[in-house]
C-alpha positions in Angstrom: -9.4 1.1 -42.0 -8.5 -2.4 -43.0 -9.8 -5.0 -41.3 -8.8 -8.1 -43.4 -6.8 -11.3 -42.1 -3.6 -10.1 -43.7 -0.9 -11.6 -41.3 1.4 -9.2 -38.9 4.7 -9.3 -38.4 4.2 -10.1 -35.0 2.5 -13.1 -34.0 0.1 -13.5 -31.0 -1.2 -11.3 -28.7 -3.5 -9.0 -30.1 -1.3 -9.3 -33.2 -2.9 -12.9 -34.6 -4.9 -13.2 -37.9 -8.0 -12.6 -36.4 -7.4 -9.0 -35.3 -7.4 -5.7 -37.6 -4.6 -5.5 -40.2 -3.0 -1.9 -39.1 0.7 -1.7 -39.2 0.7 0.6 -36.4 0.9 -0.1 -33.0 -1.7 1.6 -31.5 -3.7 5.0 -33.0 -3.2 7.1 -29.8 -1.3 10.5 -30.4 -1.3 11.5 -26.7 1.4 10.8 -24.2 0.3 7.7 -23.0 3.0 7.0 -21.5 3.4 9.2 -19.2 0.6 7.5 -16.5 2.7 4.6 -16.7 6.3 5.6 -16.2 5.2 7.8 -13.5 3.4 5.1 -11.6 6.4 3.1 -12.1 8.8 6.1 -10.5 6.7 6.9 -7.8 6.5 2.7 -7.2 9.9 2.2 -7.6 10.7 4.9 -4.8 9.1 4.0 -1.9 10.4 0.7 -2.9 13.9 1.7 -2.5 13.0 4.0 0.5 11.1 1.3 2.7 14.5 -1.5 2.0 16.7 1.4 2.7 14.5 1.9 6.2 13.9 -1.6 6.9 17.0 -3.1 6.6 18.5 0.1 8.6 17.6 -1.3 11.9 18.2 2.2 13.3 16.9 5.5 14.1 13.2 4.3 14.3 12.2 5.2 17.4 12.5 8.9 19.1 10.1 8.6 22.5 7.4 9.4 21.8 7.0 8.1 18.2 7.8 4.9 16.5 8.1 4.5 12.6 5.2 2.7 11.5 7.8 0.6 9.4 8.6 -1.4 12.7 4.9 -1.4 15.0 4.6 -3.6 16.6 8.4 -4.4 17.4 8.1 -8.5 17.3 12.0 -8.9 18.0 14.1 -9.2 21.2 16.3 -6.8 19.5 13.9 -3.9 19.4 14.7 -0.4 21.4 12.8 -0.5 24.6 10.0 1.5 23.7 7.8 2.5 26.7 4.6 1.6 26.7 4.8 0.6 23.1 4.1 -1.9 20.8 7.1 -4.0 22.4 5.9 -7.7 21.6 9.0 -10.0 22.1 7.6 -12.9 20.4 11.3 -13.7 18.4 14.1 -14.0 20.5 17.8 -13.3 20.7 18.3 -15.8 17.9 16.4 -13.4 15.4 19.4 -11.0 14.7 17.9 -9.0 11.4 16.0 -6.1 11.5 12.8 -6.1 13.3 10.9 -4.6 10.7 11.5 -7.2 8.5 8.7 -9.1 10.9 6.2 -6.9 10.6 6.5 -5.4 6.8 5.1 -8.2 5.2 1.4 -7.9 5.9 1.2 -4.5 5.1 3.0 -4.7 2.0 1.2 -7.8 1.2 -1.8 -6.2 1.7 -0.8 -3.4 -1.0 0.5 -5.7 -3.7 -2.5 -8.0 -3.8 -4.7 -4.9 -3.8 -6.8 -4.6 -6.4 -5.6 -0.5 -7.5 -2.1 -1.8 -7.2 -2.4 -4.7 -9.3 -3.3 -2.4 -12.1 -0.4 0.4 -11.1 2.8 -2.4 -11.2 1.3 -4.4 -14.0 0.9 -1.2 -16.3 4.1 0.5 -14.7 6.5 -2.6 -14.5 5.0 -5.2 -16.6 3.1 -3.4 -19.8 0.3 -5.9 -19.0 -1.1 -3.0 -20.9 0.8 -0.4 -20.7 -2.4 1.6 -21.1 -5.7 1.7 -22.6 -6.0 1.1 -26.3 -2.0 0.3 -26.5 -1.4 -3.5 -27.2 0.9 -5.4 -25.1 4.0 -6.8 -25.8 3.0 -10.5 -24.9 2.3 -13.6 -26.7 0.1 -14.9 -24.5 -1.9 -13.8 -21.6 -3.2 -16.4 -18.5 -4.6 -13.7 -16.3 -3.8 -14.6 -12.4 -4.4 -18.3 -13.2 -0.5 -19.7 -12.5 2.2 -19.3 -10.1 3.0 -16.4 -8.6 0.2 -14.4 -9.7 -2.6 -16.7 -8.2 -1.4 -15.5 -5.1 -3.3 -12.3 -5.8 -6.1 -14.1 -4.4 -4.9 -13.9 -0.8 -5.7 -10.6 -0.6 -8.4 -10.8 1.5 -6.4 -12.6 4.2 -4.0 -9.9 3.8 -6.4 -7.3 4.3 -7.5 -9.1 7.9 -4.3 -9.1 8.7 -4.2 -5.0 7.7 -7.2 -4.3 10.2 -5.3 -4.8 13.1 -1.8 -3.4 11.9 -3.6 -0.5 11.6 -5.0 -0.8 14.5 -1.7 -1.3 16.3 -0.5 2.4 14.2 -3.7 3.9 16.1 -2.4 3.3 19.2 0.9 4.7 18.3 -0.3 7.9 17.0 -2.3 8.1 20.6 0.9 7.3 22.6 2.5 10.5 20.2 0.1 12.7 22.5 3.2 12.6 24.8 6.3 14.5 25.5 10.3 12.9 25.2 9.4 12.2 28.8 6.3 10.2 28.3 4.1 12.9 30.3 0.7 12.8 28.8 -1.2 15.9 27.5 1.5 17.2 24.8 1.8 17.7 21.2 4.2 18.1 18.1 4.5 18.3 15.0 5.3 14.8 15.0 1.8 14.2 16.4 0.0 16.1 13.1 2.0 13.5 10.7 1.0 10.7 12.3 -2.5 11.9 12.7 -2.9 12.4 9.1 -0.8 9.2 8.2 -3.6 7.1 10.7 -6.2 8.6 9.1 -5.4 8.2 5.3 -3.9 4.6 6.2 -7.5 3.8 7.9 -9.2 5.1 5.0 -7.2 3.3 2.5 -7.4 0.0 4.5 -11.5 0.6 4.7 -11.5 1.4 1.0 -10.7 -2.0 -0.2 -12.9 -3.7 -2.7 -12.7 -6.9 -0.2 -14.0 -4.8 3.0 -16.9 -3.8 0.3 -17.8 -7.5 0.0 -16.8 -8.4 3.7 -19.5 -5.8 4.2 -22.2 -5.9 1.8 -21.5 -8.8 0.5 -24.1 -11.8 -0.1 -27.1 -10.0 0.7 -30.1 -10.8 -1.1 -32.0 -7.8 0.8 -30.2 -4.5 2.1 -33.9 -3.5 3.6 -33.3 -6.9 6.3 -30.0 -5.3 7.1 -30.0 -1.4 7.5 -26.8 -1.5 9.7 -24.6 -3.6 6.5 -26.0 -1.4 4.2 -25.1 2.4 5.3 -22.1 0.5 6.2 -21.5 -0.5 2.4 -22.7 2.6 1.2 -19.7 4.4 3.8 -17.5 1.8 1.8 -18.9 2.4 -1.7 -17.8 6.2 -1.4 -14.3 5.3 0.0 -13.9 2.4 -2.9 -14.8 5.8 -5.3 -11.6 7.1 -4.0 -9.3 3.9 -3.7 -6.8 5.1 -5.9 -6.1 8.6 -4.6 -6.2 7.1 -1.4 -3.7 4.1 -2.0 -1.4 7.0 -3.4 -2.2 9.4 -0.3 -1.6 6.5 2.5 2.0 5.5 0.7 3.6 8.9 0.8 2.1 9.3 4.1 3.5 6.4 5.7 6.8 6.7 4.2 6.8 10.5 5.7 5.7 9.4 9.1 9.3 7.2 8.8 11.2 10.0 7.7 10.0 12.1 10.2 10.7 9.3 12.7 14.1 8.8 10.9 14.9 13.0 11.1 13.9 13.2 15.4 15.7 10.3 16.4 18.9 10.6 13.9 19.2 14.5 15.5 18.6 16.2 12.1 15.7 17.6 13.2 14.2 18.3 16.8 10.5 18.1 17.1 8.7 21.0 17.5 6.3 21.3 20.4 2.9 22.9 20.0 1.9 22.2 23.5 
């Protein structure tokens, strides 16, 4: 392998003087590309699913479920949703969708994450496309400049998270109910949003900034037993982060659709009780 100063004929980068003189672009013989594009596809379509849904401003609530696209309903335009999540903080002079309010701190909260920053850079931006395959750029500044220092608000975003998904909680409790709001019932509608609740509460939990929020700055775990089972309940959801990021998207965007097939009267909800 040559490893002299010969120049390339691309300049900067990983492609300066400095760096190994091989012609090719990388030595991988896989399909590396694959992990990309695919993160890129799957990104790409909930992307076009969630503007589809939010910008819809229909069919997202069939009593007794709500889509988790628009909990809580901030607007004055929102259905009447009994005993829901019915917070009519904007008034009649907010005349776009409702969901529009509320999407933005949990989609915040997933594009400053940590995981995801690594899934649309690779996917989207080839910033690299994948291990041991050089990027395209000149010049790399990290997530020192406009837009991308805005990465560091992630921790804000995740306390706004906590109580969205607190607010989806109390949703999939109110789904316990029949059409007629009588307590004691259950659907299949009920099963998706427990398992939507329960993946979105593990993602949210997961977070490399709940780790720190936890654990974080402790010069002795033995002083605080309490923090540190409670970062070590963490560390083993942080393990999973990525499956779970993954699990929690297609969940949520199911829980809509499911939402979106009951109350567009393609699909009635079976009862189980």
């Amino acid at each position: 392998m040559a490893t002299g100063t010969e120049p390339h004929s691309k300049s900067g980068g990983v492609r300066n003087r400095t760096r190994a003189a091989i012609d090719a672009p990388h030595l991988r013989t896989d399909r590396w590309w694959l992990a990309p594009a695919a993160t890129a596809a799957g990104l790409l379509a909930f992307v076009v699913y969630s503007t589809w849904r939010a910008f819809a401003n229909a069919d997202y609530y069939a009593a007794p479920y709500v889509s988790p696209f628009y909990s809580p309903c901030l607007a004055e335009n929102c259905e009447p949703m009994r005993g829901g999540p019915n917070w009519e903080i904007f008034g009649s002079w907010w005349g776009l969708s409702p969901a529009l309010l509320i999407l933005i701190f949990p989609l915040g909260f997933r594009l400053t994450c940590y995981y995801y920053r690594k899934a649309y850079y690779r996917g989207f931006w080839a910033s690299p496309p994948a291990c041991a395959v050089a990027e395209p750029h000149g010049a790399y500044t990290g997530e020192t400049r406009f837009p991308l220092i805005l990465q560091n608000l992630h921790r804000y975003f995740f306390y706004f998270a906590v109580p969205v998904a607190g607010i989806l909680t109390y949703d999939t409790v109110l789904a316990f109910r029949d059409e007629h709001y009588a307590w004691g019932h259950m659907g299949l509608g009920t099963l998706v949003f427990l398992v939507n609740i329960v993946l979105i509460w593990a993602y949210t939990l997961s977070c490399h900034s709940c780790r720190h929020i936890v654990g974080g700055k402790l010069k002795h775990f033995s002083k605080h037993p309490v923090r540190y089972r409670a970062w070590q309940l963490v560390g083993k959801l942080n393990a999973r982060h990525m499956q779970l990021a993954w699990a929690s998207l297609v969940s949520v965007a199911l829980a809509d659709f499911y939402v979106y097939l009951v109350a567009s009267g393609a699909f009635d909800d079976p009862r189980l009780f």
